[in-house]
N, CA and C atoms as a LAMMPS dump frame, in Angstrom:
ITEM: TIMESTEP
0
ITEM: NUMBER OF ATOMS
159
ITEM: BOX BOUNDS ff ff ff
-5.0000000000000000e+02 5.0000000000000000e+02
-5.0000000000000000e+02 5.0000000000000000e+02
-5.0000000000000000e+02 5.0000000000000000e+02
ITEM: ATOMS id mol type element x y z
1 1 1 N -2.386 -4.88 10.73
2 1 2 C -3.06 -4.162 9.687
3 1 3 C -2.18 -4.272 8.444
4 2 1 N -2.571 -3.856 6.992
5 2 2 C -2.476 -4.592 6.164
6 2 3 C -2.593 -3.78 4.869
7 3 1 N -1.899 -3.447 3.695
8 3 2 C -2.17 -3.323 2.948
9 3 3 C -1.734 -3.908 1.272
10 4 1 N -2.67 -4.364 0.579
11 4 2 C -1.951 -4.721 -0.463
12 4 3 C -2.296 -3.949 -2.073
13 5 1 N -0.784 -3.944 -2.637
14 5 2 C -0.73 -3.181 -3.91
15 5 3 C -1.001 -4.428 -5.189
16 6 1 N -1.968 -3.808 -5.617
17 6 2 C -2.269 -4.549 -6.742
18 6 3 C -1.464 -4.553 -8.252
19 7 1 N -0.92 -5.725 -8.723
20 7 2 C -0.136 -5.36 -9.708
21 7 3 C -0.137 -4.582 -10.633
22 8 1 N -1.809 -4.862 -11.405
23 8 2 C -1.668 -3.807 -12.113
24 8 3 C -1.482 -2.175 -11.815
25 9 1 N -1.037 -1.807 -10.525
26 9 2 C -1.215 -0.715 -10.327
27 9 3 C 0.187 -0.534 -10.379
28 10 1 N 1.399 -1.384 -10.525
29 10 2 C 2.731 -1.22 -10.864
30 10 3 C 3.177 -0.638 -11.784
31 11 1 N 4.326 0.141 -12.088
32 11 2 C 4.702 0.237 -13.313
33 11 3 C 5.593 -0.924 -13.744
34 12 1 N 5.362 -0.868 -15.231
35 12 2 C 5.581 -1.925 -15.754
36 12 3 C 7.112 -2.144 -16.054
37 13 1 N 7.655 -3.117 -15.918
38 13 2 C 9.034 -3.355 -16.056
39 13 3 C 9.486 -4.749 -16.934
40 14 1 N 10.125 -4.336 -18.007
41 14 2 C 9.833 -5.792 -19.179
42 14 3 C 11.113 -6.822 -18.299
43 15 1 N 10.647 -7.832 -19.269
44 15 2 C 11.295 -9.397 -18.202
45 15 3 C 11.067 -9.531 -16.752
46 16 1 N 9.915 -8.712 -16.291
47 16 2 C 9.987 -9.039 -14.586
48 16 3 C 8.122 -9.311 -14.488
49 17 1 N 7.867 -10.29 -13.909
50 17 2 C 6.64 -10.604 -14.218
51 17 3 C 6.389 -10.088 -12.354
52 18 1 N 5.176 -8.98 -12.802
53 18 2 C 4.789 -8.442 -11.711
54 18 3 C 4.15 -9.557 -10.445
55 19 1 N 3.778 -9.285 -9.146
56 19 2 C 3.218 -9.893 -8.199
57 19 3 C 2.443 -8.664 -7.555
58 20 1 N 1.805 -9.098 -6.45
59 20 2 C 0.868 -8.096 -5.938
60 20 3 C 1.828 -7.873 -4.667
61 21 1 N 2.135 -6.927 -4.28
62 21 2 C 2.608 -6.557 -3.098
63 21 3 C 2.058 -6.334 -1.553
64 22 1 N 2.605 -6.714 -0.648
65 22 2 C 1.568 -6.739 0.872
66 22 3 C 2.82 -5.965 1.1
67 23 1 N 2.2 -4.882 2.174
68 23 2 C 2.61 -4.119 3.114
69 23 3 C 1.605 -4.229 4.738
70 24 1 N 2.577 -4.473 5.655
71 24 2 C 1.756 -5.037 6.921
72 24 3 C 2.978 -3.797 8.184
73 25 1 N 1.537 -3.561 9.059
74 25 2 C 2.204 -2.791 9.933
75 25 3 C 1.752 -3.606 11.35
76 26 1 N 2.48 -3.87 12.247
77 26 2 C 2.301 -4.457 13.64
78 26 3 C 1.471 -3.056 14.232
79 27 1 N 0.595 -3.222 15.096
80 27 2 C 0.285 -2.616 15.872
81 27 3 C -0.303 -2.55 17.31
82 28 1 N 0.645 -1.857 17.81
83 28 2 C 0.933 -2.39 19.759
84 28 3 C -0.259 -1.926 20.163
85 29 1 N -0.783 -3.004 20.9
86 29 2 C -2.374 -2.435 21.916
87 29 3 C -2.199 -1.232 23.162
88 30 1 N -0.616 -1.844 23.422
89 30 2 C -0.122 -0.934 24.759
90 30 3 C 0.07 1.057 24.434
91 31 1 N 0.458 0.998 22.925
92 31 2 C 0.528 2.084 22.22
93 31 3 C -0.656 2.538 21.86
94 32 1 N -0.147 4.505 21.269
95 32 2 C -0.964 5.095 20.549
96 32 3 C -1.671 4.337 19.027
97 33 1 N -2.345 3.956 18.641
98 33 2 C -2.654 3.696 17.239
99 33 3 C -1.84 4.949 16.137
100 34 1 N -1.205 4.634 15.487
101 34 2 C -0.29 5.877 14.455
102 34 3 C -1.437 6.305 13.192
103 35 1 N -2.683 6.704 13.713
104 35 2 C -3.006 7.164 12.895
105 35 3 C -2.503 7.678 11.627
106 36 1 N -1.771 8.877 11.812
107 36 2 C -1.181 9.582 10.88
108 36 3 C -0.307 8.733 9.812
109 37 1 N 0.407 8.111 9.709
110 37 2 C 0.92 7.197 9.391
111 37 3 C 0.047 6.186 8.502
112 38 1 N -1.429 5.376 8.983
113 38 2 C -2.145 4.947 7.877
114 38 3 C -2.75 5.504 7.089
115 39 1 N -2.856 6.868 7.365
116 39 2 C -3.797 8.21 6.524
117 39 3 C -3.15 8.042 5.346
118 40 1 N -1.472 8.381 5.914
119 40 2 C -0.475 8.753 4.713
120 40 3 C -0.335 7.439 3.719
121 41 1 N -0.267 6.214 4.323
122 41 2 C -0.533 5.195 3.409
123 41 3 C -1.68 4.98 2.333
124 42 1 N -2.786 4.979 3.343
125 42 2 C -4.052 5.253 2.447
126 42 3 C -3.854 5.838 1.385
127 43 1 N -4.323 7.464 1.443
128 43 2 C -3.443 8.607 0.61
129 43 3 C -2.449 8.338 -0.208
130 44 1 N -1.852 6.987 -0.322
131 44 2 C -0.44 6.971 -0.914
132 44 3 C -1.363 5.829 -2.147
133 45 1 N -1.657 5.296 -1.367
134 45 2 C -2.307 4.249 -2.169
135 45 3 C -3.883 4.388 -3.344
136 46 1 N -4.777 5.77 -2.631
137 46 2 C -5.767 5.8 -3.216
138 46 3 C -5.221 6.801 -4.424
139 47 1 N -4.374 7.361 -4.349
140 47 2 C -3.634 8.693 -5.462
141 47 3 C -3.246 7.355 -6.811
142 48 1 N -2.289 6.191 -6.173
143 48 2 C -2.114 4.505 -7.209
144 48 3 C -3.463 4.345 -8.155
145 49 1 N -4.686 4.416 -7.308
146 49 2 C -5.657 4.095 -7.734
147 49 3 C -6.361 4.969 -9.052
148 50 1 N -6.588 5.885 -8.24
149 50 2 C -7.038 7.208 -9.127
150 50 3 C -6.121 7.328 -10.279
151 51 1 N -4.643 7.05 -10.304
152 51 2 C -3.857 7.775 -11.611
153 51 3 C -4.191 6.64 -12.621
154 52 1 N -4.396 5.212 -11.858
155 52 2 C -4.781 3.967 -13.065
156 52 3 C -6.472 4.039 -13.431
157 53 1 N -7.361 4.985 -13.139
158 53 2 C -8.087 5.088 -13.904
159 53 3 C -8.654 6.033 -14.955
C-alpha cells in the first residue's frame, strides 16, 4: 500500500526543485492489517490537502 505526496502540496524551499514524494507500507497477510496507522496517514494527508485549498 501506497501513498503519494504531491509537490505542490510541499512547502516551498528556494534552490531545491520539489519532486512528488511516495510513502509505501509492506503489509503482512499473516498479520493484523494496521488499520489505525493508515487512518492516521490518510488524516495526515487529507488535512495537506484541505490547507492547499
Amino acid at each position: 500500500m501506497g501513498f503519494c505526496l504531491d509537490k505542490r502540496l510541499q512547502p516551498v524551499t528556494e534552490g531545491i526543485k520539489l519532486k512528488d514524494k511516495y510513502e509505501s507500507m509492506i503489509i503482512d497477510p499473516n498479520d493484523d492489517i494496521q488499520v489505525d496507522i493508515i487512518l492516521q496517514k490518510l488524516e495526515h494527508y487529507i488535512a495537506l490537502i484541505d490547507r492547499a485549498l
